[in-house]
C-alpha positions in Angstrom: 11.1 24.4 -6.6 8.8 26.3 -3.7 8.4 24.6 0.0 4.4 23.8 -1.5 5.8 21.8 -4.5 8.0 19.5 -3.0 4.8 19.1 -0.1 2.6 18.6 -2.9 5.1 16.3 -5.0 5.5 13.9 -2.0 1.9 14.0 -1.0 1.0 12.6 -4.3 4.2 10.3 -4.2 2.5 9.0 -1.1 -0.9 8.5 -2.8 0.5 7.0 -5.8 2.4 4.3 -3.4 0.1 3.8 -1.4 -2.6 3.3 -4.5 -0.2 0.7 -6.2 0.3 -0.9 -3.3 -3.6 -1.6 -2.4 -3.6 -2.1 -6.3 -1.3 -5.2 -5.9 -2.6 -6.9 -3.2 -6.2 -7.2 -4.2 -5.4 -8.4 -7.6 -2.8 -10.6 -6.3 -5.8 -11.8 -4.2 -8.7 -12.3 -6.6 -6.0 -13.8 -9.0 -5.2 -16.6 -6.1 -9.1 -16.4 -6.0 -10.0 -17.4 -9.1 -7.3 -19.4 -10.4 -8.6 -21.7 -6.7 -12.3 -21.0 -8.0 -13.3 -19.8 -4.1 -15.0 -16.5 -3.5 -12.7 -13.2 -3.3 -13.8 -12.7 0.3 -12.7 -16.1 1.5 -9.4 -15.6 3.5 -7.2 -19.4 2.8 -4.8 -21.1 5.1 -1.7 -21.2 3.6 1.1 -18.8 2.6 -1.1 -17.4 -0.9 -4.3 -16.0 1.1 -5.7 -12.7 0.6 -5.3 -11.6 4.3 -1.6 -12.4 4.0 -1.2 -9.7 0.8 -3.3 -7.2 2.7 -1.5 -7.2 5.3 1.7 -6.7 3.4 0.0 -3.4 1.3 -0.8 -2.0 5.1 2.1 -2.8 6.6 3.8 -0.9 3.4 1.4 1.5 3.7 2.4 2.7 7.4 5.9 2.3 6.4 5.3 5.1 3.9 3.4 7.2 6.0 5.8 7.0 8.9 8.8 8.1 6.4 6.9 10.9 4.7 6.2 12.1 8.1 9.7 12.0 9.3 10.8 13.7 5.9 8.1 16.2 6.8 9.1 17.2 10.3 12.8 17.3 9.1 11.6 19.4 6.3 10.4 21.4 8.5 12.7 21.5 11.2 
């Protein structure tokens, strides 16, 4: 395996993550959404709102990007 297939292989590791986790918090969100019967938009009070499960897929998200970073620079360090 070359130095651009393993950059490559994590890259899309990254995207893939980060697509699954985007993925899961919107339709965790319109799921909460309709089985309520509010609008998708309408950010709830309460533990099962949509802002909550966004924030968890950016939060996740950074977390990610911060690590694939750090692998990065160590790569190549």
């Amino acid at each position: 395996m070359n130095d651009d297939s393993i950059i490559k292989n994590s890259s899309m590791l990254l995207a893939y993550l980060g697509g699954l986790g985007w993925g899961s918090a919107y339709f965790y969100g319109w799921g909460v959404s309709a089985y309520y019967g509010f609008p998708w938009w309408y950010v709830g009070v309460g533990p099962d709102n949509i802002a909550r499960s966004l924030f968890h897929a950016i939060s996740l998200m950074a977390i990610f990007i911060i690590a694939w970073g750090v692998g990065i620079l160590l790569f190549f360090l």
